[in-house]
C-alpha positions as CSV (number, residue, x, y, z in Angstrom):
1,X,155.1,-104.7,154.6
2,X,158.2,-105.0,157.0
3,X,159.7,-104.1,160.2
4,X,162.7,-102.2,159.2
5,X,163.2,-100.9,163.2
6,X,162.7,-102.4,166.6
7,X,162.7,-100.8,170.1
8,X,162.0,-102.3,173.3
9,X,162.4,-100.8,176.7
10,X,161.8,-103.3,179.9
11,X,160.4,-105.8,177.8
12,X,161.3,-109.3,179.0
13,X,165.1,-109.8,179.6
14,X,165.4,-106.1,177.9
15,X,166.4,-102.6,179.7
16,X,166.9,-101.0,176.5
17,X,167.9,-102.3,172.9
18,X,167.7,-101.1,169.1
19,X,167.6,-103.7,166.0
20,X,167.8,-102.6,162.5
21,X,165.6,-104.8,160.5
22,X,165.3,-105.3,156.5
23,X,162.9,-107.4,154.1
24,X,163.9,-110.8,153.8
25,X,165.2,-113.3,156.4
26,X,166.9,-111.9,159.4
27,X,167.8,-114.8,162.1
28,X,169.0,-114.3,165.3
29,X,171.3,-116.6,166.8
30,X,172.0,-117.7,170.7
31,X,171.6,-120.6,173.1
32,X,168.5,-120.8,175.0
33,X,167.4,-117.9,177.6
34,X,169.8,-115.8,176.2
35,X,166.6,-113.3,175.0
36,X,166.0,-114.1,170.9
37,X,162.7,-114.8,171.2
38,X,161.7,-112.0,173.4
39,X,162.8,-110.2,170.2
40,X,160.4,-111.6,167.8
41,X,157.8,-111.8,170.6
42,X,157.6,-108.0,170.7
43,X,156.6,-107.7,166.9
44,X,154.0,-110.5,167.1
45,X,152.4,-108.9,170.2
46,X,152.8,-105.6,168.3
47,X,150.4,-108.0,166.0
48,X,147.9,-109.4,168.1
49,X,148.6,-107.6,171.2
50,X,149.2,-111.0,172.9
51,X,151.8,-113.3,173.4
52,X,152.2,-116.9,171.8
53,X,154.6,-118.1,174.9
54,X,152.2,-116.1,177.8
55,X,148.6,-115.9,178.1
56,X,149.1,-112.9,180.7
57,X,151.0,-109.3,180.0
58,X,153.1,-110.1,183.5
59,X,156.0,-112.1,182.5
60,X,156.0,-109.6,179.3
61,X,157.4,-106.4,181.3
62,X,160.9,-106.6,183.0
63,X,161.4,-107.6,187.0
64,X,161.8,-104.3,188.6
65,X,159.7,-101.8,186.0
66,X,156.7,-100.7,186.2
67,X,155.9,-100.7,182.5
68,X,157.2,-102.0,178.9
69,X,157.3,-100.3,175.4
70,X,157.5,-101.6,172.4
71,X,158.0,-99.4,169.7
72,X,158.4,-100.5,165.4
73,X,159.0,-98.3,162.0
74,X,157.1,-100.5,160.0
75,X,157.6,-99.7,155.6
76,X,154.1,-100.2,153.5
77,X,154.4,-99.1,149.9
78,X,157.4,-97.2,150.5
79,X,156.2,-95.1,153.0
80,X,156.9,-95.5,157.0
81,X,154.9,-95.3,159.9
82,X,155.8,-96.0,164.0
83,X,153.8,-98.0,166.0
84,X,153.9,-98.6,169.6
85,X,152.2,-100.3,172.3
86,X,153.0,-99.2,176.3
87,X,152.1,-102.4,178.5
88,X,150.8,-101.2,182.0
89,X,150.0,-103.7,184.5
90,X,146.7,-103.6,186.0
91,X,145.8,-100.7,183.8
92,X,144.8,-100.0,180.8
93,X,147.6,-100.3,177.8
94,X,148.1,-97.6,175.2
95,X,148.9,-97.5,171.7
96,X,150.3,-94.9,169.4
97,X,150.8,-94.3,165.6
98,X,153.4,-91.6,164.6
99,X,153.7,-90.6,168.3
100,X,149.5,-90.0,168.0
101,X,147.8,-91.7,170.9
102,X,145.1,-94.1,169.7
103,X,141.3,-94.1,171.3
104,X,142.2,-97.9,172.5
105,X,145.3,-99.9,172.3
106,X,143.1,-102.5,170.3
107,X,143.2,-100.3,167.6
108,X,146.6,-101.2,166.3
109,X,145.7,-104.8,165.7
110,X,145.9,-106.0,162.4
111,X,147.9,-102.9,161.3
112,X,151.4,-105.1,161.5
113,X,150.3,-108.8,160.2
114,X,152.3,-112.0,161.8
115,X,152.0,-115.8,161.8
116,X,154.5,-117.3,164.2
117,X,155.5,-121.1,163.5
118,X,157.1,-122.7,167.4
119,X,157.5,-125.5,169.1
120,X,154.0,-124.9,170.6
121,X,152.6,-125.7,167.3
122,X,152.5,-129.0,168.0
123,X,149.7,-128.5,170.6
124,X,147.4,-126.9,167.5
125,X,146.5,-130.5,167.0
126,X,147.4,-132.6,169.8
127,X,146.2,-129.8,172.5
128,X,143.0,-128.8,174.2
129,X,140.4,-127.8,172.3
130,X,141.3,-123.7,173.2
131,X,144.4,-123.8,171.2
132,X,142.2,-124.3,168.0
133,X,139.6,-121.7,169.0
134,X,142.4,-119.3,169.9
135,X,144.1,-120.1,166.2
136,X,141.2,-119.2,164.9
137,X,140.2,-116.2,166.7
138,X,143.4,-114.4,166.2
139,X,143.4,-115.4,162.3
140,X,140.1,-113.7,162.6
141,X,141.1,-110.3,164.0
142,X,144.6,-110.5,161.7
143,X,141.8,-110.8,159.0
144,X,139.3,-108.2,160.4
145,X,140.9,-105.9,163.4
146,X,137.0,-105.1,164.0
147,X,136.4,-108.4,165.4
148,X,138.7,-107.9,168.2
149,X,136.2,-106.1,169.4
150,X,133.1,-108.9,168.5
151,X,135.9,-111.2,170.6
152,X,135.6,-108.9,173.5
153,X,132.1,-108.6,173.7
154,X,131.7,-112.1,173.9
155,X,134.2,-112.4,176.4
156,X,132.7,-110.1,178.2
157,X,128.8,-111.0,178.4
158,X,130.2,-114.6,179.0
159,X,132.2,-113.7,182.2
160,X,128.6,-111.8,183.1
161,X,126.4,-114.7,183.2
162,X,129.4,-117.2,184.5
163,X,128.8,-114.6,187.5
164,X,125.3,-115.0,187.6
165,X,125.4,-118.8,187.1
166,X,128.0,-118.9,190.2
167,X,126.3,-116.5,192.6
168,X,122.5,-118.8,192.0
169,X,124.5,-121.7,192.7
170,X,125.8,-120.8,196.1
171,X,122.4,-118.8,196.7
172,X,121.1,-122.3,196.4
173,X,123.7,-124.0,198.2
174,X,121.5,-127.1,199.6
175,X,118.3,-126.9,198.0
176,X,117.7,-126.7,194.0
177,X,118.8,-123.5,192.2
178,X,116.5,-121.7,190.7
179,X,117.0,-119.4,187.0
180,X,117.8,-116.1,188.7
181,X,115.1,-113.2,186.9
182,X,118.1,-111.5,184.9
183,X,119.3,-114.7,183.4
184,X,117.0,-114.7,180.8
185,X,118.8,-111.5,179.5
186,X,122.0,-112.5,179.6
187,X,120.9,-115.5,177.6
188,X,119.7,-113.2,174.2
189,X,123.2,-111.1,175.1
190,X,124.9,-114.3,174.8
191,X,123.4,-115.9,172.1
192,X,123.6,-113.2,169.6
193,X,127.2,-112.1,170.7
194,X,127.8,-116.1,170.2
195,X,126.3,-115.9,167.2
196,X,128.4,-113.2,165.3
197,X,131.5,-114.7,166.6
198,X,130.2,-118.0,165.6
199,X,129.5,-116.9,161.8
200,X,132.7,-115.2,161.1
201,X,134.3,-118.4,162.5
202,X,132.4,-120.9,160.4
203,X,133.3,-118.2,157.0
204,X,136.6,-118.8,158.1
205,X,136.9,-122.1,158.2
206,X,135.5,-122.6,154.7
207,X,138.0,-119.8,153.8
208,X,140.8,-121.6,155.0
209,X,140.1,-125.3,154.6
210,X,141.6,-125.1,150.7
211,X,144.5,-123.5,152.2
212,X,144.9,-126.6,154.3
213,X,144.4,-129.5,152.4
214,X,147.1,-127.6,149.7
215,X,150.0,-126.8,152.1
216,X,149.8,-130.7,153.9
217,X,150.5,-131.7,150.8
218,X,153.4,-129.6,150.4
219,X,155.2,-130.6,154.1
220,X,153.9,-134.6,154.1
221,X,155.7,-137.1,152.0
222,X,153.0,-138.6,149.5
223,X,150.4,-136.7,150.3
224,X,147.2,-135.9,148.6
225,X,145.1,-133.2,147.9
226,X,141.8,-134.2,149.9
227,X,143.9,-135.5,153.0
228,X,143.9,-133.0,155.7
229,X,140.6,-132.0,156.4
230,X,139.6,-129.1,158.6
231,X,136.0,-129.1,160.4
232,X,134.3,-126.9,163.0
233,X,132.5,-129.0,165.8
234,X,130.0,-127.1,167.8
235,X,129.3,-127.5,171.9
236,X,125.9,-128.0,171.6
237,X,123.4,-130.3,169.7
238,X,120.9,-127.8,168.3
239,X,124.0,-125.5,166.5
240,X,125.4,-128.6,165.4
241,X,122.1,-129.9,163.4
242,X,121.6,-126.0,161.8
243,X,125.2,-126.4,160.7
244,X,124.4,-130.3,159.3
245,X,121.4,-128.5,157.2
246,X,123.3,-125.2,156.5
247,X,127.1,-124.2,156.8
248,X,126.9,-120.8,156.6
249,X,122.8,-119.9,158.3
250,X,121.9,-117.0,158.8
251,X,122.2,-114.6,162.1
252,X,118.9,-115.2,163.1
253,X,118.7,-118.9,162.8
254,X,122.1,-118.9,164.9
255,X,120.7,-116.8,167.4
256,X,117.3,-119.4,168.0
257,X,119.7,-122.6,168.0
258,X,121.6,-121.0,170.7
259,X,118.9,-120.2,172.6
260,X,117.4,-123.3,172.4
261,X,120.6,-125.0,173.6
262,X,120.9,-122.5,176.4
263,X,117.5,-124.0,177.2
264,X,118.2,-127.6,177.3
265,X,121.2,-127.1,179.4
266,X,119.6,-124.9,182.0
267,X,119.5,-127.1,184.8
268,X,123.4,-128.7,184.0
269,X,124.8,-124.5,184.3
270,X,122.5,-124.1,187.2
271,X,124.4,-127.0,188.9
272,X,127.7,-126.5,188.1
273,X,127.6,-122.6,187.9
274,X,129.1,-122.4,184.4
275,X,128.1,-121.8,181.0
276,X,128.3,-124.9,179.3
277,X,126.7,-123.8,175.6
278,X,128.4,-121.4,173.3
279,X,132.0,-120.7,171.1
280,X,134.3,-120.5,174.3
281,X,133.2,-124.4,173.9
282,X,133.8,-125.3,170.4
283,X,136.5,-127.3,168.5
284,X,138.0,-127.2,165.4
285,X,138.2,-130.6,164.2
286,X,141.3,-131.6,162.5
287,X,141.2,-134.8,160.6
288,X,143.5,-137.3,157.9
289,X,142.4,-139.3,155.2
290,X,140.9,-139.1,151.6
291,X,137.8,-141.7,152.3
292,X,135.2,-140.4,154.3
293,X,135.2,-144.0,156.0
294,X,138.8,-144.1,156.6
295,X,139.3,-140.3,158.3
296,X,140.3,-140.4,161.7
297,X,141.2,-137.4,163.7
298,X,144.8,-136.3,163.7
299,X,144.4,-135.9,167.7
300,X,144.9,-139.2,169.0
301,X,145.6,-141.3,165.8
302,X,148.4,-139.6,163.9
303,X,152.2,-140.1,164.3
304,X,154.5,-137.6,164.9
305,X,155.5,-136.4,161.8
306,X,151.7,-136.8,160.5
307,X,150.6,-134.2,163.5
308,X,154.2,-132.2,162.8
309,X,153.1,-132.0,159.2
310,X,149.2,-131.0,160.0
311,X,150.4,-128.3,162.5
312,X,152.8,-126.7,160.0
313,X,149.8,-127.0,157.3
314,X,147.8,-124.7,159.7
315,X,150.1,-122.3,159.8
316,X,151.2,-121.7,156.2
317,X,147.4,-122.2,155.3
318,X,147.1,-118.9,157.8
319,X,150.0,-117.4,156.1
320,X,148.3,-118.1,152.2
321,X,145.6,-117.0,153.3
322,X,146.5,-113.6,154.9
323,X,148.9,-113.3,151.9
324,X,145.0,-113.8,149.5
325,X,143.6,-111.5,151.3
326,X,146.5,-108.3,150.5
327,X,150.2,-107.9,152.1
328,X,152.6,-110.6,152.9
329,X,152.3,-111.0,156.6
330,X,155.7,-111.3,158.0
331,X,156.7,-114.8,159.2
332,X,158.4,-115.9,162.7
333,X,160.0,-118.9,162.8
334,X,160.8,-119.5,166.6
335,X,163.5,-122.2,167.4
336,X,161.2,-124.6,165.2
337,X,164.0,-125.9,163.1
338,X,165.4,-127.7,165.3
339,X,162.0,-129.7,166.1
340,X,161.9,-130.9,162.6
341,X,163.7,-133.8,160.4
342,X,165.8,-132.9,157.7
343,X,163.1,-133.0,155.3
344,X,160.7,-130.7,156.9
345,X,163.0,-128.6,157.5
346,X,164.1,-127.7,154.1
347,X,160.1,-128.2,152.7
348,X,159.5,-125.4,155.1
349,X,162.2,-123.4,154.3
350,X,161.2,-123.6,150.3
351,X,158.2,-122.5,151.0
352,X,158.6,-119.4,153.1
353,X,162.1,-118.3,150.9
354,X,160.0,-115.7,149.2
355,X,157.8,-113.8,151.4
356,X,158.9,-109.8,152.2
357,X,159.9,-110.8,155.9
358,X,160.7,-113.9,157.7
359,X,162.3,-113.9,161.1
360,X,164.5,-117.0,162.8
361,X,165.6,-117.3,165.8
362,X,167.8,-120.7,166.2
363,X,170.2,-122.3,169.1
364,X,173.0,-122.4,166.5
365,X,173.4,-120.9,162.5
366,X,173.9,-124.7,161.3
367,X,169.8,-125.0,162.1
368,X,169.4,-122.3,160.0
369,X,168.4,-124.2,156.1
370,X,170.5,-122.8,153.6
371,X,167.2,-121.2,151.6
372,X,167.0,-119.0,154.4
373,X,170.3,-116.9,154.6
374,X,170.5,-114.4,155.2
375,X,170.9,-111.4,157.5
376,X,172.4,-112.7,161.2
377,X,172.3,-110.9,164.6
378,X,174.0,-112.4,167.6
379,X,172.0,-112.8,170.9
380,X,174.7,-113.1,174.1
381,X,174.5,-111.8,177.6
382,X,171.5,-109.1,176.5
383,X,173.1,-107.6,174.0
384,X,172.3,-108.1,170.0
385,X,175.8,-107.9,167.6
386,X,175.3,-107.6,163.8
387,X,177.1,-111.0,162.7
């Protein structure tokens, strides 16, 4: 699969503009804010229908409009289809497939496939604990587009009983908060909703950690097999001893740990007015070194170029792994040559020579490895020249 066409109108710095597209590596060249990345921005929110730069739609539409479009011919076996996504601020977006409105705009994730290598990356393993959980959770709908909707429910009940935690705390106010009556039901809503996203996460990370260990090795110097090490941490004691007796339990068994942590933090969320058990709380834990004695945690103990190297093995173990699981998904590689040595640099580019589409963007063409030529668009002054 490939984008062979791109259309954006009012989408970040762009009022209108076209780009031709074709399988293999297509970079675009220009010096910083000069509007390349918006460019391969659009096709990864095409994706995921989110932004790797934004967590808001906001910044995505134009100053002065009122809307954005992004519009794609994507090729599958020979055959091509149009997608597009309308972005409406404070409403709801729509989605379209061969100019047929879709039921929800969700419905187009997954349909187009991406994994975006950045600067950002960087923050994978030295950030919060969110940018894991988000890695994860959009590998997961890229994976299964029926799990963006598993996402939002969870989101969903969450932001329910956050309310109800908040409004019994200030009811309180003084004097000790009691459960309020209702909060026993958003308890099951949460735990089982916790617990589905929970299991497809945990079946991910067993799917991926392989995937891991084998591309480190390919981006560290002298590297081994068994030296990056992927492992999911839950928030709460009682999932955390049903995952020490069993990786993958079943539903059930997730659902009664969760409520049994719910349980033993009652008083803390009644405090604080927050919902302190559950996924929105987890980690992924990434780790280096073959001896289970000498593994420390990449986050706070690895150099530079160790936590460069771990970040990159993320995402290519994303990319084999989509790539397992049917079509190539097409790779963006944002400005993230220039935040690599020499060596990286042309590991990387070996590596993601043959898939059907890569996409660079880069300050100059001399950051641009060799492996990678290509085709070359010019980015100046809003306006995209065939180079």
């Amino acid at each position: 699969m490939y984008v062979s066409h791109l259309t954006l109108r009012d989408f970040r710095s762009y009022a209108e503009v076209e780009v031709p597209l074709e399988a293999g590596v297509t970079a675009f060249i220009g010096r910083n804010g000069q509007g390349k990345t918006n460019l391969v921005e659009a096709i990864d929110y095409l994706s995921r229908l989110s932004s790797h730069r934004v967590a808001s739609e906001a910044p995505l539409i134009r100053a002065g409009a009122d809307r954005a479009l992004i519009r794609t011919a994507v090729v599958r076996d020979g055959r091509t289809a149009t997608l597009e996504v309308e972005l409406n601020p404070g409403r709801s977006n729509t989605a379209r497939i061969n100019r047929s409105p879709l039921p929800r705009a969700r419905e187009l994730v997954g349909i187009v496939r991406t994994v975006v290598f950045s600067p950002e990356d960087l923050a994978l393993v030295k950030g919060d604990p969110s940018e894991r959980r988000r890695y994860l959770d959009d590998l997961l709908v890229l994976r299964t587009p029926r799990l963006a909707g598993v996402r939002a429910d969870y989101d969903r009940v969450l932001k329910q009983r956050n309310s109800l935690l908040k409004s019994a705390r200030r009811a309180a106010s003084s004097r000790r908060a009691e459960p309020p009556p209702t909060l026993a039901v958003w308890d099951d809503h949460l735990a089982r909703a916790g617990a589905e996203l929970l299991a497809h996460r945990l079946r991910l990370v067993h799917d991926l950690a392989p995937y891991v260990g084998k591309t480190y090795v390919a981006v560290a110097r002298g590297a081994s097999q068994n030296d990056a090490r992927i492992e999911y941490r839950s928030s709460s004691d009682q999932v955390a001893e049903l995952l020490a007796d069993d990786p993958t339990p079943a539903p059930e068994a997730l659902v009664e740990a969760f409520l049994a942590a719910l349980e033993s933090r009652r008083s803390d969320e009644l405090d604080r007015g927050v919902t302190l058990v559950g996924p929105h709380r987890d980690d992924l834990v990434c780790s280096l070194g073959a001896a289970e004695g000498n593994r420390l945690p990449v986050k706070g103990y690895a150099s530079h170029g160790e936590s460069w190297s771990f970040a990159l093995a993320l995402r290519l173990a994303a990319y084999d792994l989509l790539r397992a699981d049917g079509d190539d998904p097409i790779l963006v590689l944002d400005d993230v040559f220039a935040e690599l040595d020499s060596q990286r640099r042309t590991q990387l580019a070996e590596l993601v020579a043959d898939a059907e589409q890569v996409l660079v963007t880069a300050a100059v063409g001399a950051d641009v490895p060799e492996q990678l030529a290509g085709t070359t668009y010019v980015v100046a002054d809003g306006e995209v020249t065939r180079g």
